[in-house]
C-alpha positions as CSV (number, residue, x, y, z in Angstrom):
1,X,-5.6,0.2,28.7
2,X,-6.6,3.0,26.3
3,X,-10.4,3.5,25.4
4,X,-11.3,4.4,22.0
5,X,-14.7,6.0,21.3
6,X,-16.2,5.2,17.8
7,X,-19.4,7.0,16.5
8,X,-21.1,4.6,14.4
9,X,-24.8,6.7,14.2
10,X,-24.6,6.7,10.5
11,X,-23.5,3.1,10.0
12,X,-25.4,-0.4,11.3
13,X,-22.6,-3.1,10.6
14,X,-19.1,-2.3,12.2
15,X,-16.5,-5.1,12.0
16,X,-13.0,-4.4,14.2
17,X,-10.8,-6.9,14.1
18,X,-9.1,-7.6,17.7
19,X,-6.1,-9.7,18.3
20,X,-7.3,-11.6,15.7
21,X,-10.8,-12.1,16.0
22,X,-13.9,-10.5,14.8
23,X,-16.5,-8.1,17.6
24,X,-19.5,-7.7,15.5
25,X,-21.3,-4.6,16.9
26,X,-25.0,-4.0,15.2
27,X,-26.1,-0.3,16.8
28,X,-26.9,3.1,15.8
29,X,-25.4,4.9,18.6
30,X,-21.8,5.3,20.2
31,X,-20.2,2.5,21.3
32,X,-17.0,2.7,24.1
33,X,-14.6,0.1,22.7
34,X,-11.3,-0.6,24.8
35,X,-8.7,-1.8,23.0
36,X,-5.0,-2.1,24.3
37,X,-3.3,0.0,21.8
38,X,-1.0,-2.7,19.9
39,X,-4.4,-4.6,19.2
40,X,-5.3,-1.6,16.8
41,X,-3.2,-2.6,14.1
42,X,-5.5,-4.4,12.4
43,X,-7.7,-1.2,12.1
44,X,-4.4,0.3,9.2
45,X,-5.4,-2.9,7.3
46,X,-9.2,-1.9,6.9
47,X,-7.7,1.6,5.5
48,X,-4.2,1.3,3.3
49,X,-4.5,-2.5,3.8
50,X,-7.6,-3.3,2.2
51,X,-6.5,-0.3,-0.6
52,X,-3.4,-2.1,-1.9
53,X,-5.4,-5.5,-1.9
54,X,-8.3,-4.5,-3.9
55,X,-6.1,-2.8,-6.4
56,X,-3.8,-6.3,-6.9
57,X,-6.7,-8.7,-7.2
58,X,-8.0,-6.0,-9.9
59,X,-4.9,-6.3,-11.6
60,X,-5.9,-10.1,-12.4
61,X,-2.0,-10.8,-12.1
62,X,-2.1,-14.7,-10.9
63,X,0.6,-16.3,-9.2
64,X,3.9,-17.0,-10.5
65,X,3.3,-13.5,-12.5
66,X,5.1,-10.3,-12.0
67,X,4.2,-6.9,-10.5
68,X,5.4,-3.6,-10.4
69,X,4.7,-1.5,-7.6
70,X,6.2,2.2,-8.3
71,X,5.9,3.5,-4.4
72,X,6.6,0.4,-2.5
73,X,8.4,1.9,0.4
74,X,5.5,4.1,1.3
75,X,1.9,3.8,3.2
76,X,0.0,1.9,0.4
77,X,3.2,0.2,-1.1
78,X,4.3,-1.6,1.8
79,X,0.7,-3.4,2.0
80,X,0.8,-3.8,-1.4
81,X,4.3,-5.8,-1.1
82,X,3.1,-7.9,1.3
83,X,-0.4,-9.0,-0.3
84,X,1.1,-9.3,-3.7
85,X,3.9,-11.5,-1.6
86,X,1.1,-13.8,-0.1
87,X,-1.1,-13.8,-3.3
88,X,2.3,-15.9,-4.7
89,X,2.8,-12.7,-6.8
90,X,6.8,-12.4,-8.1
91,X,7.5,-8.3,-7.0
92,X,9.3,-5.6,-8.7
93,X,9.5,-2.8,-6.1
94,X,10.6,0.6,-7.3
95,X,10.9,3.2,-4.5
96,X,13.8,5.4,-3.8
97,X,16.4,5.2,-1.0
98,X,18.5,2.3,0.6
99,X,16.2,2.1,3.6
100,X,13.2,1.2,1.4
101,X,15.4,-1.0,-0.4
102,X,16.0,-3.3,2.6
103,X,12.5,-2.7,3.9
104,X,10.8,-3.6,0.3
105,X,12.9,-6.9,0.2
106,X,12.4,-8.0,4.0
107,X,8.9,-8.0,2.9
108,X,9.3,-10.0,0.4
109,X,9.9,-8.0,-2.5
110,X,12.3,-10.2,-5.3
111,X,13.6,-7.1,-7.2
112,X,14.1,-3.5,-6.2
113,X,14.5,-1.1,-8.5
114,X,15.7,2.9,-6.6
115,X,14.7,5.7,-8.6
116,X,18.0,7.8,-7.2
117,X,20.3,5.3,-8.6
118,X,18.6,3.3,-11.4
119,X,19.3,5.4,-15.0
120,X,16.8,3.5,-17.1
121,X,14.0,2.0,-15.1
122,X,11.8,0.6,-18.2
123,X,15.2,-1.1,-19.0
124,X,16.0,-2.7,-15.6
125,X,12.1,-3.8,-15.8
126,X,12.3,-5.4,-19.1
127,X,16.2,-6.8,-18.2
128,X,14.6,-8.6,-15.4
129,X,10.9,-9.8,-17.1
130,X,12.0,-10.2,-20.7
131,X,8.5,-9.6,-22.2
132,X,7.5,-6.5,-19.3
133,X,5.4,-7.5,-16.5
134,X,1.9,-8.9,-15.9
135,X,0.6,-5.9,-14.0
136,X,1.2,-2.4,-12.6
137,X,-0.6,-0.8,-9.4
138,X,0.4,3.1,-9.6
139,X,0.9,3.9,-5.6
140,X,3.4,6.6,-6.1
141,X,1.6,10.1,-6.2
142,X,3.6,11.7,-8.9
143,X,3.6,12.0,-12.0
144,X,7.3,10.6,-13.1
145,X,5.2,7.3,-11.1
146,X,2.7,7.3,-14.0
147,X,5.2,8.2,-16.9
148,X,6.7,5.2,-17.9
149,X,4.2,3.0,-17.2
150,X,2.6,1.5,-20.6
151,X,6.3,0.5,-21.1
152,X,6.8,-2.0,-18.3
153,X,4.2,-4.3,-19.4
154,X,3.9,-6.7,-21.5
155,X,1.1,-7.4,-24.0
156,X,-2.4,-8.2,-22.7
157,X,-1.3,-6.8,-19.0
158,X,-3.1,-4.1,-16.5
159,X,-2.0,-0.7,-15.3
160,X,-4.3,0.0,-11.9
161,X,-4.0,3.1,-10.6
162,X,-4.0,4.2,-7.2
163,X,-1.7,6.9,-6.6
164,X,-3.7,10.8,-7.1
165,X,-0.4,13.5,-8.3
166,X,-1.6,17.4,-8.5
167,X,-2.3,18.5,-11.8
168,X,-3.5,17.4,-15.5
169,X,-1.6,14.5,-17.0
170,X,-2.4,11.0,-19.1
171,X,-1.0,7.4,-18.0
172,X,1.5,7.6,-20.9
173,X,-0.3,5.5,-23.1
174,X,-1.2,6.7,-26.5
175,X,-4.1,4.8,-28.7
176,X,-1.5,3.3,-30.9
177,X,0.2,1.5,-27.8
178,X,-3.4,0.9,-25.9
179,X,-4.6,-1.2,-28.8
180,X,-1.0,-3.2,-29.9
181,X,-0.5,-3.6,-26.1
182,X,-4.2,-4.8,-25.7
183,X,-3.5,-2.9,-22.4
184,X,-6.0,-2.4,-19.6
185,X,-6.1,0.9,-17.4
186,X,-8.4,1.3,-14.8
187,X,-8.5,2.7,-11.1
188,X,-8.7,1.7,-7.5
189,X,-10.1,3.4,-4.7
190,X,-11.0,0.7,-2.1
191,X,-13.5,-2.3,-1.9
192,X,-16.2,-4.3,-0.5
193,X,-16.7,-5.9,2.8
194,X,-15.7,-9.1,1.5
195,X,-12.6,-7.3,0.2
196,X,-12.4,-6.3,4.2
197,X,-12.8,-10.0,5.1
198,X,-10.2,-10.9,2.9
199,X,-7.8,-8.8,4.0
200,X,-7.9,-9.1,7.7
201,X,-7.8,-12.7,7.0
202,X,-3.9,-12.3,5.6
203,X,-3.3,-10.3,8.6
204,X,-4.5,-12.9,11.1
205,X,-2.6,-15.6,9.4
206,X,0.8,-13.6,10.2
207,X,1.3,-12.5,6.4
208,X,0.7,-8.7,6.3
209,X,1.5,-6.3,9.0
210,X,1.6,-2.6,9.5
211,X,4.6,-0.6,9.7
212,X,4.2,2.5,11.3
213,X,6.2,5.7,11.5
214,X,4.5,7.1,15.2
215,X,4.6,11.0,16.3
216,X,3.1,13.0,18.9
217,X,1.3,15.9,17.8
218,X,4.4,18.2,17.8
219,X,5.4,16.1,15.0
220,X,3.0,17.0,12.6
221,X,4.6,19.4,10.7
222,X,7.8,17.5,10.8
223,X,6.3,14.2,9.5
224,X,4.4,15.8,6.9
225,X,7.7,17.3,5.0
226,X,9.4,13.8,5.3
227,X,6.4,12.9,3.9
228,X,5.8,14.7,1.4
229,X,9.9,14.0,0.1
230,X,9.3,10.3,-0.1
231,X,11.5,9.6,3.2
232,X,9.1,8.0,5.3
233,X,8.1,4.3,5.1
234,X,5.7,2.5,6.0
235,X,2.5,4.5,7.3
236,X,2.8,7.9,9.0
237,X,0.2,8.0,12.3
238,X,-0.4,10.6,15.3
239,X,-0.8,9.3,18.7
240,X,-3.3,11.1,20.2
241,X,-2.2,9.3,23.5
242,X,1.6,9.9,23.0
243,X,3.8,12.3,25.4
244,X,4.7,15.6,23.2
245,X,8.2,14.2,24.8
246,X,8.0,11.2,22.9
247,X,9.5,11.8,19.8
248,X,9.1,9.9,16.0
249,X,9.5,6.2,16.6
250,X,9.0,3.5,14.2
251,X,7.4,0.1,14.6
252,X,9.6,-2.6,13.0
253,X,7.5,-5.4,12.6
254,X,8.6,-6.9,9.6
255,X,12.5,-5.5,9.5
């Protein structure tokens, strides 16, 4: 077993979730919690998990509706795949590569749509929706993720943005198309502790897992360029615990 030490001296509620229930811990001071290490899982939902949920229930996309999610192959993306999946949400993923094509549609994703390969994405959108989508959560952090974006919808639908791209740019979305569109734009960051509850609650049921790209620390530097080209899926983590002779491994809970 591996004990995890969590200073809690600024915060009085802590929820963990732990095989699938709930340890409540009400203190001010540092708490020894062992956990065997595939029971802390649940612990990427309260992070990128409960991201990617808050930002489709702000969509207001209802079941039966479609979704685009530019980045689905990534940390945020593949949550946001599977929540929009268990929320009865119909999926467009957009992602680049054939790996994240076959990961994006294991987890339930109905379209895919590769960046590499695909000449004229607002096309291929509108081909498959007819009248553009219901909603748009922005989890690609780039620009050419935020470009296009007012032209995938359809009238009355929401752009939520999540993903943060370096520099000084608009959502593509002039006045003129804002108020024919009746478009809404708005961000994300993350949400509340029922939003927490909610979340962890799909994950107990079976419906949302992590997938997690594991290094040692001698794989910093390596990760970080993989990430940083949009080839790694899933979420990227250190093992603090892991032998430097370890390697990159991947857990493949949904493939």
């Amino acid at each position: 077993m591996f004990q995890y030490f969590i200073n809690i001296s600024s915060v009085f509620f802590l929820r963990i979730a732990v095989d699938q229930n709930i340890i409540n811990v009400n203190s001010a001071k540092d708490i020894e919690i062992v956990l065997q290490p595939t029971l802390t899982l649940p612990i990427q939902i309260i992070c990128g998990g409960v991201t990617a949920y808050t930002a489709l229930k702000r969509s207001a996309v209802k079941p039966g509706q479609r979704v685009v999610l530019p980045g689905a192959g990534g940390g945020l993306g593949h949550f946001a795949v599977q929540y929009a999946k268990a929320m009865d949400m119909r999926v467009i993923a957009i992602d680049g590569g054939a790996e994240k094509e076959v990961l994006g549609k294991n987890l339930g994703a109905e379209h895919y749509i590769g960046f590499t390969t695909e000449k004229d994405i607002v096309a291929k959108v509108r081909d498959i929706t007819t009248l553009g989508a219901h909603g748009i959560i922005v989890l690609a952090a780039s620009k050419s993720g935020y470009d296009a974006v007012p032209r995938f919808l359809r009238v009355g639908s929401t752009v939520v943005a999540v993903g943060l791209p370096k520099g000084e740019f608009s959502v593509g979305a002039t006045p003129f198309r804002l108020v024919l569109g009746k478009l809404n734009i708005m961000g994300s960051v993350t949400g509340t502790l029922n939003d927490v509850d909610e979340a962890l609650e799909f994950n107990a049921r079976g419906l949302v897992k992590p997938i997690l790209v594991r290094g040692s620390m001698r794989d910093i530097n390596h990760l970080s360029e993989q990430m940083l080209a949009g080839k790694v899926f899933g979420r990227a983590v250190i093992d603090l615990w892991a032998s430097l002779e370890e390697g990159v491994c991947v857990d493949r809970l949904m493939l």
